[in-house]
mmCIF file of the N, C-alpha and C atoms, coordinates in Angstrom:
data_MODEL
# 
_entry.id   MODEL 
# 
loop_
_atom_site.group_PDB 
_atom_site.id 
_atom_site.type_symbol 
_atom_site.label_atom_id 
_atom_site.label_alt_id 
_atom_site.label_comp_id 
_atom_site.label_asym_id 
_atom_site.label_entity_id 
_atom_site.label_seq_id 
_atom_site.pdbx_PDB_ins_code 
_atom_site.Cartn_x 
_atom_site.Cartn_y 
_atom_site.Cartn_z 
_atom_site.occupancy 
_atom_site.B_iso_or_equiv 
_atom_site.pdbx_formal_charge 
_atom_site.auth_seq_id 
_atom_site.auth_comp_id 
_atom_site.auth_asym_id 
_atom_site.auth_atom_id 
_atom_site.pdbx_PDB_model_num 
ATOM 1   N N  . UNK A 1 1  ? -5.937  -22.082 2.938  1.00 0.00 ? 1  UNK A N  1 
ATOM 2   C CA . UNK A 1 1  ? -5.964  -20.639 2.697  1.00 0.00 ? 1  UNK A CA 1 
ATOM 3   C C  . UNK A 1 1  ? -6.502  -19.910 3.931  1.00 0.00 ? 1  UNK A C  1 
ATOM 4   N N  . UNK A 1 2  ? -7.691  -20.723 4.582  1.00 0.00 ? 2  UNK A N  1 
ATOM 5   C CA . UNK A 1 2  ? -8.064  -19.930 5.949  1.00 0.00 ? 2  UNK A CA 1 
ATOM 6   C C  . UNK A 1 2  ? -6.953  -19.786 7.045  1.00 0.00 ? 2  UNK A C  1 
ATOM 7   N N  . UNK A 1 3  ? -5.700  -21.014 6.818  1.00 0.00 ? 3  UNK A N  1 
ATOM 8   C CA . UNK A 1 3  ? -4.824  -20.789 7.986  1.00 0.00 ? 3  UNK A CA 1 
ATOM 9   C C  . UNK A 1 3  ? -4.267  -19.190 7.972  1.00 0.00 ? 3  UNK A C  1 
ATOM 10  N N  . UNK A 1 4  ? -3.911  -19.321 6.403  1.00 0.00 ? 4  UNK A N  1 
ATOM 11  C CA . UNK A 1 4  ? -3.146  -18.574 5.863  1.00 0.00 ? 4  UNK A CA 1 
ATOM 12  C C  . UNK A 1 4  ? -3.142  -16.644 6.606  1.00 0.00 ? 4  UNK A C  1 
ATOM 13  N N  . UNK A 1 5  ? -4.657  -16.784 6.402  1.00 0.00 ? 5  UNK A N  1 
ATOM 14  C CA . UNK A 1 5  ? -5.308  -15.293 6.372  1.00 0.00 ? 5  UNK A CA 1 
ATOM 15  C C  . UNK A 1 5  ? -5.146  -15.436 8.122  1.00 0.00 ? 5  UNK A C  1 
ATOM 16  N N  . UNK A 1 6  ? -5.802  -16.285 9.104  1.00 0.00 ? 6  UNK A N  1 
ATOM 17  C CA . UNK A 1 6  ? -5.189  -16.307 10.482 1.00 0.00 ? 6  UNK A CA 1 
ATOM 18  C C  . UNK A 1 6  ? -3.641  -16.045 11.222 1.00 0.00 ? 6  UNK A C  1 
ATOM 19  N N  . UNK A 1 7  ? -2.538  -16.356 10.178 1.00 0.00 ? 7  UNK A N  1 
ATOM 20  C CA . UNK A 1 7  ? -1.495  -16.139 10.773 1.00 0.00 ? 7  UNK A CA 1 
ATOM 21  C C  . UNK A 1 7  ? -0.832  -14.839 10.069 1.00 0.00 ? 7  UNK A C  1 
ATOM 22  N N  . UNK A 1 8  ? -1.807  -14.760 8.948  1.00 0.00 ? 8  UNK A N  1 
ATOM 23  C CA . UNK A 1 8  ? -1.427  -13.194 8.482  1.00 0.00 ? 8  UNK A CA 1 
ATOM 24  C C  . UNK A 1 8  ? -2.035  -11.810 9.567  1.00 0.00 ? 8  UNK A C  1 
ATOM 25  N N  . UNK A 1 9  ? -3.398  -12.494 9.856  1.00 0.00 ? 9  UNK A N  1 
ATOM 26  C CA . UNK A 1 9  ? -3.738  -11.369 11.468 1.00 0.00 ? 9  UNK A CA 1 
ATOM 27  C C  . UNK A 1 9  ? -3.392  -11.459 12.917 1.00 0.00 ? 9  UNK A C  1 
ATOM 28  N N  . UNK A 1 10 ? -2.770  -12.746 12.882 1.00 0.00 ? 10 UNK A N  1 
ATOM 29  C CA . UNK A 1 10 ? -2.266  -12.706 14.055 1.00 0.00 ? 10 UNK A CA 1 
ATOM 30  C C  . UNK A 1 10 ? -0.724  -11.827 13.918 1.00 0.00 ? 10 UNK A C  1 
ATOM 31  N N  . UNK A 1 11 ? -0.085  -11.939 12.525 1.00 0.00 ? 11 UNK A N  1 
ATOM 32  C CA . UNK A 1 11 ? 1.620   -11.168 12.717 1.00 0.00 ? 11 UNK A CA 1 
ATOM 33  C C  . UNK A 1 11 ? 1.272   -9.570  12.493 1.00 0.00 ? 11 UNK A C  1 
ATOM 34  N N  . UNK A 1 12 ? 0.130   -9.534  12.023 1.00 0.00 ? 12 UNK A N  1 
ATOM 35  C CA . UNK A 1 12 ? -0.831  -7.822  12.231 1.00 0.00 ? 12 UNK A CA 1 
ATOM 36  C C  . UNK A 1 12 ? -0.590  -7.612  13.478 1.00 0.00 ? 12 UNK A C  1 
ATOM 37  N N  . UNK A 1 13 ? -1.254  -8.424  13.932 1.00 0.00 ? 13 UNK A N  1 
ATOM 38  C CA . UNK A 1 13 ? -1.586  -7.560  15.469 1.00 0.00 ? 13 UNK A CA 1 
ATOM 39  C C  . UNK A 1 13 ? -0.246  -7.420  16.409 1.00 0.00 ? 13 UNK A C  1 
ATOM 40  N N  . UNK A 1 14 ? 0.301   -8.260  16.243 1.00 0.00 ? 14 UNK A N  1 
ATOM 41  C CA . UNK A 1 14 ? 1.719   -8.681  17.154 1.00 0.00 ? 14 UNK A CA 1 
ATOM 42  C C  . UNK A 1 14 ? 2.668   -7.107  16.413 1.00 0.00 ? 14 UNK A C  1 
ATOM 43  N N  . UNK A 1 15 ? 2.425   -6.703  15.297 1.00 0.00 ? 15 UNK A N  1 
ATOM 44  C CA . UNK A 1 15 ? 3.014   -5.796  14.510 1.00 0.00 ? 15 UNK A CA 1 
ATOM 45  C C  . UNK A 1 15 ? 2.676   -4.259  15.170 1.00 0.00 ? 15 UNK A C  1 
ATOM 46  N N  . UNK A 1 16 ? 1.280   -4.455  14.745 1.00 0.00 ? 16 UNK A N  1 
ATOM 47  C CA . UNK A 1 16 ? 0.480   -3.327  15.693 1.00 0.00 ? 16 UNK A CA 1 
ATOM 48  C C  . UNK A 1 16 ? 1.201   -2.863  16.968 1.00 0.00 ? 16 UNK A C  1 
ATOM 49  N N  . UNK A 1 17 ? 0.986   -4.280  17.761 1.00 0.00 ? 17 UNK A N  1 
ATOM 50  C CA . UNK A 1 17 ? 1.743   -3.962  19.711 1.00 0.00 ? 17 UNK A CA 1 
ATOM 51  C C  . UNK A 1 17 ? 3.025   -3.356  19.456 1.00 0.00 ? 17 UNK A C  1 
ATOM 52  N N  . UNK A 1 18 ? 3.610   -3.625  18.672 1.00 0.00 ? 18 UNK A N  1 
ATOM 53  C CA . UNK A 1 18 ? 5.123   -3.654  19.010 1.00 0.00 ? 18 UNK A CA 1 
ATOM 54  C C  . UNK A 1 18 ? 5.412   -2.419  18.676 1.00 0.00 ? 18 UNK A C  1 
ATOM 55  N N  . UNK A 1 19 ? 4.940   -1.746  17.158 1.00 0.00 ? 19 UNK A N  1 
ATOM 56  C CA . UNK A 1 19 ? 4.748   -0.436  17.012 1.00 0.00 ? 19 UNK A CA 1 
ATOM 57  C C  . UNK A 1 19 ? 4.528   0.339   17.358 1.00 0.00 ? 19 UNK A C  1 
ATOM 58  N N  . UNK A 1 20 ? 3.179   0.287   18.405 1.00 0.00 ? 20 UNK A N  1 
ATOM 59  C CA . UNK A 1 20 ? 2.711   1.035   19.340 1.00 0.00 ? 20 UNK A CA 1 
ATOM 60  C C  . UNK A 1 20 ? 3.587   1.258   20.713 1.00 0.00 ? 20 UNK A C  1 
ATOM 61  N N  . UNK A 1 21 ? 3.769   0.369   21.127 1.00 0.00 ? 21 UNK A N  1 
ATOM 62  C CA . UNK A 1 21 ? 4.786   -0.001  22.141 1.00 0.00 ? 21 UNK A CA 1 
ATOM 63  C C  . UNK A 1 21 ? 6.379   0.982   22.116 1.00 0.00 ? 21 UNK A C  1 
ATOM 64  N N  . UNK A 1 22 ? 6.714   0.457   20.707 1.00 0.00 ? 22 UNK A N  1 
ATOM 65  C CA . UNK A 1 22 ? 8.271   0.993   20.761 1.00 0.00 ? 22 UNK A CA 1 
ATOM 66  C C  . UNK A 1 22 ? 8.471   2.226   19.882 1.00 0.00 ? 22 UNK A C  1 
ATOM 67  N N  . UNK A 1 23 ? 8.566   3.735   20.214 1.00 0.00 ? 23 UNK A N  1 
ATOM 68  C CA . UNK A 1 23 ? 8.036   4.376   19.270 1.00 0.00 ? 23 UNK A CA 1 
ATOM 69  C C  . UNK A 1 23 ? 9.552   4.794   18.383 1.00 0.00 ? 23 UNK A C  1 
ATOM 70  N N  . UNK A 1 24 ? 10.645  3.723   18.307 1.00 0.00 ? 24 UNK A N  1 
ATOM 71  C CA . UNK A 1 24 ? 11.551  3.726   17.144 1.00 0.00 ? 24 UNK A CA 1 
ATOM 72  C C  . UNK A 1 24 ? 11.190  2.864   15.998 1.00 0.00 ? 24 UNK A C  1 
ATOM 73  N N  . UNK A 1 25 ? 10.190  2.075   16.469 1.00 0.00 ? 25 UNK A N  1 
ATOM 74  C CA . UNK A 1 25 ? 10.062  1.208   15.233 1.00 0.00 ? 25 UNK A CA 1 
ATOM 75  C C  . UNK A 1 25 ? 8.647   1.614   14.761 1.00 0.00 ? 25 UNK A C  1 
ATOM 76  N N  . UNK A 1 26 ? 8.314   2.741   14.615 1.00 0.00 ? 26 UNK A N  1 
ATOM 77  C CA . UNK A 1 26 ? 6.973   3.122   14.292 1.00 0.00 ? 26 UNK A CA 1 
ATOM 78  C C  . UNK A 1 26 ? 6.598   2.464   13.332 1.00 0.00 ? 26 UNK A C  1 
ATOM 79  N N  . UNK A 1 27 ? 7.632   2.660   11.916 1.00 0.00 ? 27 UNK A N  1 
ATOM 80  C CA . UNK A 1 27 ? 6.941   1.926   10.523 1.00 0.00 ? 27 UNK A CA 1 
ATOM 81  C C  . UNK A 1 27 ? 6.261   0.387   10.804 1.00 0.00 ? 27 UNK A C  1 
ATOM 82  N N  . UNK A 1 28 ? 6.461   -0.528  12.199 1.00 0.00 ? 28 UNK A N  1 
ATOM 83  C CA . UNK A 1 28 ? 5.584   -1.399  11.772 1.00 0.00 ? 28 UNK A CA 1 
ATOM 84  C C  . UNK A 1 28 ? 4.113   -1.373  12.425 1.00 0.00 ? 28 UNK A C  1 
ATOM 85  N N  . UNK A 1 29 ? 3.962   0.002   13.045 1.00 0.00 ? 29 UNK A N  1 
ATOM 86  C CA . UNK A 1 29 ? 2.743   0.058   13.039 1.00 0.00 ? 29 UNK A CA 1 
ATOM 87  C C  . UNK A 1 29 ? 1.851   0.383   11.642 1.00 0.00 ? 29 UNK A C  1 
ATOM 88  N N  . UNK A 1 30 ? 2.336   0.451   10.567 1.00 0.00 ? 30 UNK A N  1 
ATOM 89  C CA . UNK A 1 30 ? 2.052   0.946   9.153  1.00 0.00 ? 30 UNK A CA 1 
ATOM 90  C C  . UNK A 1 30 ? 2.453   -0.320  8.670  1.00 0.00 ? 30 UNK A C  1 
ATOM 91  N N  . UNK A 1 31 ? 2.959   -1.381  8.855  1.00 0.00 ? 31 UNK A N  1 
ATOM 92  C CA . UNK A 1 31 ? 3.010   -2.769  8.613  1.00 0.00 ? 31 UNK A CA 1 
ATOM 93  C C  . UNK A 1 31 ? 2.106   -3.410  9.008  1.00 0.00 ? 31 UNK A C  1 
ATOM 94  N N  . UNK A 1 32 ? 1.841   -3.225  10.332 1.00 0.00 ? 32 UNK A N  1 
ATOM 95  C CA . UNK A 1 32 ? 1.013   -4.167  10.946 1.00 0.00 ? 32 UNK A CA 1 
ATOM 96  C C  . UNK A 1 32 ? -0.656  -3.564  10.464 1.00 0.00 ? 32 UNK A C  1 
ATOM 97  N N  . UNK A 1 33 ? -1.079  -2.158  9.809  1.00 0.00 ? 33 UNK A N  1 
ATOM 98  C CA . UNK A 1 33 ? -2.074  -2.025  9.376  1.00 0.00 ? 33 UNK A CA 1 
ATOM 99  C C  . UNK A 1 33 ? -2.322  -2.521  7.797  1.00 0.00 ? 33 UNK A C  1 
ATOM 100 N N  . UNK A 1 34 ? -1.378  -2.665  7.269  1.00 0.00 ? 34 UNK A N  1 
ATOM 101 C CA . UNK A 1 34 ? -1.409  -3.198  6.059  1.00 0.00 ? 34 UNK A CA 1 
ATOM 102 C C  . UNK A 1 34 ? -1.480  -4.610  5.834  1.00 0.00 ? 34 UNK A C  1 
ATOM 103 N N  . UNK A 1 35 ? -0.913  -5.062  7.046  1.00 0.00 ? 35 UNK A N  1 
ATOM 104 C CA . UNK A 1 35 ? -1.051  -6.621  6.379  1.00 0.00 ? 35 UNK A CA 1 
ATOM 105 C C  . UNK A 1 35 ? -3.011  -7.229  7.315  1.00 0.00 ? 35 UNK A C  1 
ATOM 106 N N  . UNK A 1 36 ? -3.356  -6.179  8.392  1.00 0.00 ? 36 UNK A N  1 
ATOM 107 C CA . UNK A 1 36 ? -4.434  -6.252  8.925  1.00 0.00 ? 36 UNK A CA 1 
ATOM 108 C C  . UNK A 1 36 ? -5.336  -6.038  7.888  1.00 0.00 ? 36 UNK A C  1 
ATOM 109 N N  . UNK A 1 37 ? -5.310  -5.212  7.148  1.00 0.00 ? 37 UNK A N  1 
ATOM 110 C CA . UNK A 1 37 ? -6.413  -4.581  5.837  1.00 0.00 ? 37 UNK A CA 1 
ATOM 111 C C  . UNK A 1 37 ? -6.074  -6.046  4.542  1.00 0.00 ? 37 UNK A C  1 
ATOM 112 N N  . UNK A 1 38 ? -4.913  -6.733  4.701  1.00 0.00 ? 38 UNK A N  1 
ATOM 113 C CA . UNK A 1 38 ? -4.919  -7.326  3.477  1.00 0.00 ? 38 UNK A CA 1 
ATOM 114 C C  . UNK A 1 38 ? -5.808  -8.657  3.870  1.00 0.00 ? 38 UNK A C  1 
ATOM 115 N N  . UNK A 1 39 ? -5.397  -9.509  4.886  1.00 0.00 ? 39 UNK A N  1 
ATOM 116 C CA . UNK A 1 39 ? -6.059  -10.402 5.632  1.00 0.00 ? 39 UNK A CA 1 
ATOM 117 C C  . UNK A 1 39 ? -7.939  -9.912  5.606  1.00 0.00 ? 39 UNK A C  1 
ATOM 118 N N  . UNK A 1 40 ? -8.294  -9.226  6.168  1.00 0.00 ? 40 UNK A N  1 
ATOM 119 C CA . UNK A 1 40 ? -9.343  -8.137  5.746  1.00 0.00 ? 40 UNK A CA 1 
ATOM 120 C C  . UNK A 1 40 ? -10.370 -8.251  4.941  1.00 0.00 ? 40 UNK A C  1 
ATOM 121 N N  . UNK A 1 41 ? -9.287  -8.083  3.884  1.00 0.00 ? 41 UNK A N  1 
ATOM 122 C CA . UNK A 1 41 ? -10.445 -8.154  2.499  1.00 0.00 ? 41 UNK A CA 1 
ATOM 123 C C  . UNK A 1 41 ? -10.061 -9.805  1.798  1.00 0.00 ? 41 UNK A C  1 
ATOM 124 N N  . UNK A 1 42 ? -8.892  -10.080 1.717  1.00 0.00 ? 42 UNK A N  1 
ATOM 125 C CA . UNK A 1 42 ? -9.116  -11.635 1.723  1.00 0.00 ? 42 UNK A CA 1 
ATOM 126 C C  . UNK A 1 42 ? -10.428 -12.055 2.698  1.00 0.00 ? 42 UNK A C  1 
ATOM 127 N N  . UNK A 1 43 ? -10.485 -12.260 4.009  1.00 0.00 ? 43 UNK A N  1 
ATOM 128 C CA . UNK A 1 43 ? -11.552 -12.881 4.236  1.00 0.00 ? 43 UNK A CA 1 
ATOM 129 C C  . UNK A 1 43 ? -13.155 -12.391 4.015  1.00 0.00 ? 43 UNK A C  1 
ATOM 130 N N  . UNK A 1 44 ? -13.431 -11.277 3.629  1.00 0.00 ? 44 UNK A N  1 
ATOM 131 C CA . UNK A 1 44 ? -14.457 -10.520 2.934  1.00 0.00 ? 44 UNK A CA 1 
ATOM 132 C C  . UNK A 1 44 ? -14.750 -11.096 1.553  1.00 0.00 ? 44 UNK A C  1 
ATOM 133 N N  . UNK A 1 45 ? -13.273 -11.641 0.790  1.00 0.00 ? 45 UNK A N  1 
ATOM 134 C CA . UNK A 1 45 ? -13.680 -12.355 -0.172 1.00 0.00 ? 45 UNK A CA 1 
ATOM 135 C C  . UNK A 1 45 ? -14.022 -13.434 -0.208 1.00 0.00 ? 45 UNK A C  1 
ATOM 136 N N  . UNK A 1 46 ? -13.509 -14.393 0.393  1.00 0.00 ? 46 UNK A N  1 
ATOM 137 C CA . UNK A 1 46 ? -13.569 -15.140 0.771  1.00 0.00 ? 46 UNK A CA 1 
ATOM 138 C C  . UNK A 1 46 ? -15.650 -15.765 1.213  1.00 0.00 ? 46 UNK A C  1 
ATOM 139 N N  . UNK A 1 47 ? -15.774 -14.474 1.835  1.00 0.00 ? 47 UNK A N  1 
ATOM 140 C CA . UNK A 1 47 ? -16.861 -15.132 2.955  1.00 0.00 ? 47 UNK A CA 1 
ATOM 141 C C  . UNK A 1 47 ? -18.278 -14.318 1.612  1.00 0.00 ? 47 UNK A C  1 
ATOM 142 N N  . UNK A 1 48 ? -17.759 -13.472 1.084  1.00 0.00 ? 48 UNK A N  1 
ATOM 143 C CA . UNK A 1 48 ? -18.876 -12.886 0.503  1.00 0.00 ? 48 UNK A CA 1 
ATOM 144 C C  . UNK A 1 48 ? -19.098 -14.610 -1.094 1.00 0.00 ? 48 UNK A C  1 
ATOM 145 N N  . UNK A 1 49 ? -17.895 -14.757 -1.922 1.00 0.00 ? 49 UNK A N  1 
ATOM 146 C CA . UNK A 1 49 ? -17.921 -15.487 -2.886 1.00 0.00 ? 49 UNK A CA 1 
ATOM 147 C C  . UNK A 1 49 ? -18.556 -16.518 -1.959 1.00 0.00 ? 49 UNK A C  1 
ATOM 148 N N  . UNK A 1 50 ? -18.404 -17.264 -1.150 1.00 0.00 ? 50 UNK A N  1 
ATOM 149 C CA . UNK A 1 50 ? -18.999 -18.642 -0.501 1.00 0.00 ? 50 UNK A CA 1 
ATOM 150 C C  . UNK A 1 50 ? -18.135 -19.753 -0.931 1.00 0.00 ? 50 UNK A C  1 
ATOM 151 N N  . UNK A 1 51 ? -16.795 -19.614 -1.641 1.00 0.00 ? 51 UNK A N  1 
ATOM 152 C CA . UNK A 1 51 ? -15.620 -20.577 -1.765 1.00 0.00 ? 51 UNK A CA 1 
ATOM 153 C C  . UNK A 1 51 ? -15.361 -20.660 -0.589 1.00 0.00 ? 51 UNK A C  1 
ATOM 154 N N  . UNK A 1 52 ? -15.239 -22.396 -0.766 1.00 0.00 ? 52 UNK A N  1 
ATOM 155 C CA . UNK A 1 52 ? -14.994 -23.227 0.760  1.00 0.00 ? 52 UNK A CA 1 
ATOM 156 C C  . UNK A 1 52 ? -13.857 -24.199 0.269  1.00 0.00 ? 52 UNK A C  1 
ATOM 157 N N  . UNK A 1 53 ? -12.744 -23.818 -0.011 1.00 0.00 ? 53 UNK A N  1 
ATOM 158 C CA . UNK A 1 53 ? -11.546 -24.234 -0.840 1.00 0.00 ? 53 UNK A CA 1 
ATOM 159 C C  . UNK A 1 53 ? -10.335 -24.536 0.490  1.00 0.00 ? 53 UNK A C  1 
ATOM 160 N N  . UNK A 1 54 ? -9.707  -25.474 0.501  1.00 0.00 ? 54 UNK A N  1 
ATOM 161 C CA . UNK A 1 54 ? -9.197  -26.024 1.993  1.00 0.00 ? 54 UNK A CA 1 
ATOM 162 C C  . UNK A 1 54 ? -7.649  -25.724 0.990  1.00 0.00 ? 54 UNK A C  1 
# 
């Protein structure tokens, strides 16, 4: 599950650049903040509960 939430912020950020970057594809800068906020609070849950679940 920890990979999980890592390759969900890494396609954030790559989302972010590209958005920012190309200003026809704006909506995935509104992608790339949403899946940044979801990753986010998954690991907030994650780290606050103290589940150490592989």
């Amino acid at each position: 599950m920890n990979i999980l939430v890592v390759i969900i912020a890494i396609i954030a950020i790559i989302l972010l650049l590209t958005g920012g970057f190309v200003s026809s594809l704006q909506f995935l800068l509104w992608v790339g903040v949403a899946l940044l906020i979801i990753a986010l609070i998954v690991f907030l849950l994650r780290f606050i509960t103290g589940r150490n679940r592989v």
